[in-house]
N, C-alpha and C positions, 0 to 999 in steps of 0.2 A: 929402127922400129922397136927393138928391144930393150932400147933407153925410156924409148916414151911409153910401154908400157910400166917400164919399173915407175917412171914417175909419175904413173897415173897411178899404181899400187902405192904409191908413198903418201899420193895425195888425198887418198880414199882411207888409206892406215887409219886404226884407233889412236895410237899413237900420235901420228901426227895433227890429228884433228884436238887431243888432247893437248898438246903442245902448244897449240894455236890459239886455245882458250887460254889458257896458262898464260902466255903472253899478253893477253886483250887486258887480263885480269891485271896485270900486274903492272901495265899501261896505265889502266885507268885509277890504279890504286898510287901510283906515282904522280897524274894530273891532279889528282887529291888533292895530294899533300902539297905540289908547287902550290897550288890557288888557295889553299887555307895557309899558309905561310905567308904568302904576299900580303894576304887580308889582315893575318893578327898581326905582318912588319906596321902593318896602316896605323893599325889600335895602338900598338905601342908607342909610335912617333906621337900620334892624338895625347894619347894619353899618358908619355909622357912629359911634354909639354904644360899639360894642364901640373901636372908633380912639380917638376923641375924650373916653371916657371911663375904661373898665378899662383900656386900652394905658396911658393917660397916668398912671393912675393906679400901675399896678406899675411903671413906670419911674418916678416918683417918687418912691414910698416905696424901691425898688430904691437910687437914687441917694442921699436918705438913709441908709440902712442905712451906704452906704461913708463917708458925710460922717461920722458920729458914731463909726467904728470910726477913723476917720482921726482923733479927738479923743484920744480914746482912747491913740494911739499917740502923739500929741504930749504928753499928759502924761508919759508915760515919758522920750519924746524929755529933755522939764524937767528932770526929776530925774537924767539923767546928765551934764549940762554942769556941768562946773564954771568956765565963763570969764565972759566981757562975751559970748559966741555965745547965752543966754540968752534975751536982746533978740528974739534973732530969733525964738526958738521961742516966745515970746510974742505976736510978728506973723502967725506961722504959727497959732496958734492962732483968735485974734481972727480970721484969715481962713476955716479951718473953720464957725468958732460961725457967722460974716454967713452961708456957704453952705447952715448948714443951717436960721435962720431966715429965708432967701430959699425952702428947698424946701420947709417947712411953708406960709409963704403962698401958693407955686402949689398945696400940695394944697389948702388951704382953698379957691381959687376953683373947685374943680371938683364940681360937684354929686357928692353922697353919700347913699345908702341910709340909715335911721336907726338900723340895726344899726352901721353903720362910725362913726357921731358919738363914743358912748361908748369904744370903743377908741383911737379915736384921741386925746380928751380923756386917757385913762389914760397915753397915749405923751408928750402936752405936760408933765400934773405929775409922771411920774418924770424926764421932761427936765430940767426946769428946776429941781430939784435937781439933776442931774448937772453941770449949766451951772454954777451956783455952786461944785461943788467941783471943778471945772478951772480955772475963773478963779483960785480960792483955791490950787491947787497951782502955777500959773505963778507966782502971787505969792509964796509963799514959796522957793520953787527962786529967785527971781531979785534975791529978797534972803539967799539964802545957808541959809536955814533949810531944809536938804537932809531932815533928820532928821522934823521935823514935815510935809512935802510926800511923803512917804515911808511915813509913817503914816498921813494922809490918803488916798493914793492907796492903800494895800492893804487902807485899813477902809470909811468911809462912801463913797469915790467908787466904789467897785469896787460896793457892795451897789447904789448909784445907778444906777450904768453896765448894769448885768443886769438890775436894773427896765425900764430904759428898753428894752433891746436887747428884754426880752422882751415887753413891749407892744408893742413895733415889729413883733417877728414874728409874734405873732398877730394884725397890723392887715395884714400883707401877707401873711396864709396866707387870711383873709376875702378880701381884695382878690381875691385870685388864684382863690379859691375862685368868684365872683361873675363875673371875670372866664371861667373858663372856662365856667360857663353860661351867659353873655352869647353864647360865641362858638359852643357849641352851639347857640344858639337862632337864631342868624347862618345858622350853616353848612344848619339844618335850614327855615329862609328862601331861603336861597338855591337848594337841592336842589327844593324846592316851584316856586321859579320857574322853577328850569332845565325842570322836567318841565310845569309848567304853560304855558312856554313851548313847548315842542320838541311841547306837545298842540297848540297853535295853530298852528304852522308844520306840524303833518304832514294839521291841519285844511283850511290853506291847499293843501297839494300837491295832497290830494285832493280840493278844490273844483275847483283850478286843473287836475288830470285829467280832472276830470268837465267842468268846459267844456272843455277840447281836443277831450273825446269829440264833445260835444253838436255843437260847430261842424264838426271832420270828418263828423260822421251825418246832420248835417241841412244844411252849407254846401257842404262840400270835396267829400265824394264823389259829392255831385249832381253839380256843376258838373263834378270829373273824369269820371264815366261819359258826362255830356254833352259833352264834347270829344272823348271815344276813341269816342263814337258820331260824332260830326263828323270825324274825320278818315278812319273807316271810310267814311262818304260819302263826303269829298271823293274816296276812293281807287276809291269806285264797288262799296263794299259795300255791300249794302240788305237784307242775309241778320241781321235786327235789330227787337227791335220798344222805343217807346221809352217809357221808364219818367216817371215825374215829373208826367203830363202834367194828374196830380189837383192838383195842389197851387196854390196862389191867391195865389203871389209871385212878384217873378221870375225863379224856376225854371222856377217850372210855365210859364212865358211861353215861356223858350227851350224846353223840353220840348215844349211845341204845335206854336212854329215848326218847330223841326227835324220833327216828324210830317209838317207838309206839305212841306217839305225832299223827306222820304224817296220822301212821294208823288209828289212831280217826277220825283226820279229815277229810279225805277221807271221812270216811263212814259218817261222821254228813253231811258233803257237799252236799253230795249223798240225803240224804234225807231231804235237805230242799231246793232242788231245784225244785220241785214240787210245794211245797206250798210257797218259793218265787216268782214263775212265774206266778202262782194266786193273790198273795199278788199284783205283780206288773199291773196286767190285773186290777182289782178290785179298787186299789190306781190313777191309771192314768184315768177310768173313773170317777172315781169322782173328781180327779179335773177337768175332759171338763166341769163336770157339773157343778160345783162350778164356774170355771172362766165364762160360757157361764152365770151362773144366774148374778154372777156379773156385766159382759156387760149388758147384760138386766136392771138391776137395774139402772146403771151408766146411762144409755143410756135414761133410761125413765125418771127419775131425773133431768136430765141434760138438755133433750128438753123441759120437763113440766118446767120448772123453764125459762128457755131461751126467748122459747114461749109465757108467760104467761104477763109478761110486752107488747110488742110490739102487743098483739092481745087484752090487755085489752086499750091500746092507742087507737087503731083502732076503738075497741066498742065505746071508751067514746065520740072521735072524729066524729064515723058515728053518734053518736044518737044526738047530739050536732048539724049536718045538719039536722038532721031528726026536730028535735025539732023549729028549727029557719030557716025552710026552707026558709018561706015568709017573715021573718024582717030581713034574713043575706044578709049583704054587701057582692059584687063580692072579696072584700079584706078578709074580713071571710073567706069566704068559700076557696080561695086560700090558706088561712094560715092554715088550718084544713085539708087542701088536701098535702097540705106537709107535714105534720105533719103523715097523713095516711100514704105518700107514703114513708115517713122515716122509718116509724114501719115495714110496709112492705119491704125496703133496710135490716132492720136489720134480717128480717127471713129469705129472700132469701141467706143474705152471709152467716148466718148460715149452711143450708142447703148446699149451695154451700162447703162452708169450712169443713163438715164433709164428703159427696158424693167427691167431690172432692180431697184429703187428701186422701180417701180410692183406688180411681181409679188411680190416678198418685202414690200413692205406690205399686198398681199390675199392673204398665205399662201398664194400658188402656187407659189413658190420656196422647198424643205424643203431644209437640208443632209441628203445621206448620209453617215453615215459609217463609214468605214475606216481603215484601220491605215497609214500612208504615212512615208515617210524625208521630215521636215521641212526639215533643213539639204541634204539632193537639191533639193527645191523652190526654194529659196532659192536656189543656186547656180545652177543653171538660169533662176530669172530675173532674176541678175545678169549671166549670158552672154547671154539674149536684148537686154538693154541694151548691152552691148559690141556685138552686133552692129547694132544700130538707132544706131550712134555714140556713146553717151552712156557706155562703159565709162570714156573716162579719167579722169570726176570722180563717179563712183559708187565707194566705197568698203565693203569688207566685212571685217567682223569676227564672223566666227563662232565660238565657242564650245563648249564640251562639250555635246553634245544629245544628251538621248536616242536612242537609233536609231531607234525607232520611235511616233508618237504617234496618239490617233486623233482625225478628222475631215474634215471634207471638205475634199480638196486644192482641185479646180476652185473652190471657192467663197475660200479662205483665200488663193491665189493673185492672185485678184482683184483682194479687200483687201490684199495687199505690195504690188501692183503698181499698184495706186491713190494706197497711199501715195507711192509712190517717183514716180509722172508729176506728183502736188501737189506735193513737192519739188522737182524740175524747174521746174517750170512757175514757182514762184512765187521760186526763186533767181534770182539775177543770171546773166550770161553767164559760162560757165565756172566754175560756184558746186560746191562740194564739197559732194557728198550721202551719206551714212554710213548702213551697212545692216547691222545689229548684231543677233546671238542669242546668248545665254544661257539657263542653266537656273538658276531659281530657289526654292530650295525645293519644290512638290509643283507647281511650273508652270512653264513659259519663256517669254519676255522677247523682242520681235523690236522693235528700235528704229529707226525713220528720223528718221534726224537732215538739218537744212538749214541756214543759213545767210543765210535771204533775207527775206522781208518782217517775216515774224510775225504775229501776231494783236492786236488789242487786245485788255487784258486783260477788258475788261467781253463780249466777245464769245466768248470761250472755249470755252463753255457753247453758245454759240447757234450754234459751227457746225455742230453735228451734227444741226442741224434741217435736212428736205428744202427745195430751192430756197433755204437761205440762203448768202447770200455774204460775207466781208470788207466793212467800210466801205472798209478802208485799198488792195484789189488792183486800183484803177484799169480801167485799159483791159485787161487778162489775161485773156483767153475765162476761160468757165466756164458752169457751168450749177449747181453747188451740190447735186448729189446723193451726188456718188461719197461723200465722209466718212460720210454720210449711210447709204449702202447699205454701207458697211466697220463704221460702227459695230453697224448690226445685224445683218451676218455674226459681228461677233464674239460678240456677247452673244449668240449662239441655239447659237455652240460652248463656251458657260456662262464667257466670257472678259471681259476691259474694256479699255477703250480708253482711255487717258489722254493727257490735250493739256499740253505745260508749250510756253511760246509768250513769247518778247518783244520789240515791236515794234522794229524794224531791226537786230536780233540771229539771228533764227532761231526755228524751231520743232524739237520733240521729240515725235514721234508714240508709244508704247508703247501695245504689244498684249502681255495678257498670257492665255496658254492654260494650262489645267489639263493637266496627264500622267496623270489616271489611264486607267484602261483602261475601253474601252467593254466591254460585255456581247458575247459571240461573235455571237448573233443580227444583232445591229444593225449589223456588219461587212460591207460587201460583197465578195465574192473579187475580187481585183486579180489580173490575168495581169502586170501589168508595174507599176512605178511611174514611168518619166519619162512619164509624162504630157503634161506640154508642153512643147513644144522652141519656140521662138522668138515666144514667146505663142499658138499657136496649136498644133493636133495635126496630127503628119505628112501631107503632101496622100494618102499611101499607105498612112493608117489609117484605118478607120471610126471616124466623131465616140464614136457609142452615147451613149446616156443618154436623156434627155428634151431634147423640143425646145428649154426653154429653158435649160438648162446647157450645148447645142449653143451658144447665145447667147453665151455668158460666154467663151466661145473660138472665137468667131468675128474 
């Protein structure tokens, strides 16, 4: 009982069932080749026969034919010498006659039809009178007797010569005749095999398709569906149910296994979905807590440090009035008051640039827009720089501008003036900073150009992300917003911001705004256009607007 089971496992094996293919294949690729062997031994005997026997033969009688006309001509050749040059055409002859009973003997050796015997008999005795009366006219031509060699040759050799020629070509119009059936029956041997071949080789493809079938339907696509159901497990799919699990090789073996596979998993699933769902409650509040200490930290760091410069200017500068209140010159105390109200510039955009940044990324901060004198803005906060100190290495080159454009001043001011404290900030001491408009085509062009560190170029791109900074700006405060809140000032006034940057060369800021005209509606009435005089608005005007556009000019 325990035999026949093994041999029913033997006979059910992958193994053996692959074995068995192997064999059939290998069976049938050995019938092949007997019966295409048999077929081309057929063609060869066919065809060579037609070689070995009709070829040989019209090339034979062929080369006769020129050997006996070549006699022919040497008799003549006889009869026109009149010297002792004779001689020779008597040698040339003799060498003819041996060539052409040398091409009678090779056709005697070659087997012959018994239709070809009697013709070619009739070709030997008109020959061989012809042969006698060539010999006899060399003979008399070479003894002088021109007159009888002359006679000879235009009576009995001539009647000889045309016997012969014309047994000859009815012995090679048969030949030829025999031979082109020969090669018909070759060519139609050959047709036979090619196709009785090209039946076997298409017999073979499609044996050799149908087992590729058989081994992908019953090998390959088991075993692949049983992998892409194993890897679905491994990955914790169990949404499957699994096929094979009939079968009594080993397929159906892995096909079981994996069943109880799936049934593990299940249940392991089952119970750690509990304590994942905790795991994931527990993991996510700590990181709010983590990331929110982090903000925390960043944020305390980053204004204590920011802060600490610009508030300790301000101390050293008030106590500095405080100290020389009654010896300082009106010129002092102006230089120290700008110098305050710079330190002071530099908190405000601070503040401005991280409130700011925060509101216009939660669309709290809309531009309004109006109708405003561009190149007035610009000037205006080329003079609030003159007066905070910094007019002598600010440069401006203004150009034809429209008179009037629309959008929102307080917000577009910002961004120049963001640009132009970056420039600053990141030039050398006493660095030339250039503040350029033009009109260009259906838009204008407002350029701050510097001089000072640059950008790397792989960074270009990434400075307009919030909180990103240079690798290359060292110890230079910052906080990484402000580009960050100019770029999306510009693009919401449907404008673009372009950075051209090379390191320890300079940077090139371009903003470029559209001129067409806003819709009347979306205009809001302006009583005045300077708007802002020394970065901020007259202490003897009301701010107006919303709280946080009070921000942007505070």
């Amino acid at each position: 009982m325990r035999s026949w089971r093994s041999l029913l496992f033997l006979r059910n094996s992958l193994p053996a069932k692959l074995a068995l293919l192997a064999a059939f294949f290998v069976l049938a690729v050995v019938t092949v080749r007997v019966l295409s062997l048999d077929r081309l031994a057929h063609v060869d005997a066919v065809s060579g026969e037609v070689q070995n026997r009709w070829l040989d033969s019209v090339r034979l009688l062929g080369t006769l034919s020129r050997h006996i006309a070549t006699v022919r001509s040497e008799e003549a050749e006889a009869l026109l010498r009149r010297d002792a040059s004779g001689w020779t055409s008597s040698e040339d002859m003799q060498r003819s006659l041996s060539a052409i009973a040398q091409d009678i003997g090779r056709y005697r050796s070659i087997p012959h039809d018994t239709d070809e015997t009697p013709a070619f008999d009739s070709f030997l005795r008109n020959w061989a009178d012809h042969d006698q009366h060539a010999r006899t006219i060399v003979s008399l031509a070479q003894r002088g007797q021109t007159d009888e060699a002359a006679a000879l040759f235009k009576g009995s050799a001539h009647f000889s010569f045309k016997e012969a020629a014309d047994s000859l070509r009815r012995l090679i119009d048969l030949t030829e005749t025999k031979a082109d059936a020969a090669r018909k029956t070759a060519a139609e041997a050959i047709t036979r095999a090619q196709r009785f071949i090209s039946d076997l080789i298409l017999a073979m493809l499609v044996l050799f398709v149908a087992l590729i079938f058989y081994l992908w339907a019953s090998f390959s696509r088991p075993l692949l569906d049983l992998a892409g159901l194993m890897r679905r497990l491994a990955s914790h799919d169990t949404s499957f149910s699994v096929p094979f699990e009939s079968r009594r090789d080993e397929i159906g073996d892995v096909a079981r296994s994996l069943a109880v596979f799936r049934r593990n998993t299940i249940e392991l699933l089952e119970s750690r979905k509990s304590l994942a769902k905790q795991a994931d409650i527990l993991t996510g509040s700590l990181e709010k807590e983590r990331a929110l200490a982090a903000e925390q930290r960043n944020f305390i760091t980053t204004m204590s440090h920011e802060f600490r410069t610009p508030l300790t200017s301000i101390d050293g500068n008030a106590q500095r009035l405080l100290a020389t209140k009654d010896q300082a010159t009106p010129s002092q105390i102006a230089d120290r008051a700008h110098k305050i109200r710079a330190a002071v510039f530099r908190m405000t955009s601070l503040v401005v640039s991280l409130t700011g940044a925060m509101e216009m990324a939660s669309g709290q901060l809309q531009p309004r827009a109006r109708r405003f004198d561009l190149a007035g803005m610009l000037r205006d906060l080329r003079r609030y720089y003159c007066e905070i100190g910094m007019g002598d290495t600010l440069e401006e080159e203004i150009g034809n501008l429209p008179k009037e454009i629309t959008g929102d001043p307080e917000l577009l001011y910002y961004a120049f003036s963001n640009l132009i404290a970056n420039a600053f900030k990141y030039s050398p001491e006493g660095g030339i900073v250039t503040l350029r408009a033009k009109s260009a085509d259906a838009s204008v062009e407002i350029t701050v150009e510097d001089h000072g560190l640059g950008i790397p170029p792989d960074e270009i791109d990434r400075v307009r992300e919030r909180f990103y900074r240079g690798s290359n700006v060292g110890s230079i405060p910052g906080t990484g917003v402000g580009l960050h809140l100019v770029d999306l000032i510009v693009r919401q006034h449907g404008g673009s911001l372009r950075i051209d940057s090379e390191v320890g060369r300079g940077t090139r800021m371009t903003v470029s705004l559209p001129m067409q005209d806003t819709e009347p509606s979306l205009l809001e009435d302006v009583i005045e256009q300077d708007l802002v005089y020394r970065g901020r608005r007259r202490d003897s005007e009301p701010s107006g607007g919303s709280p946080e556009r009070a921000r942007l000019h505070s």
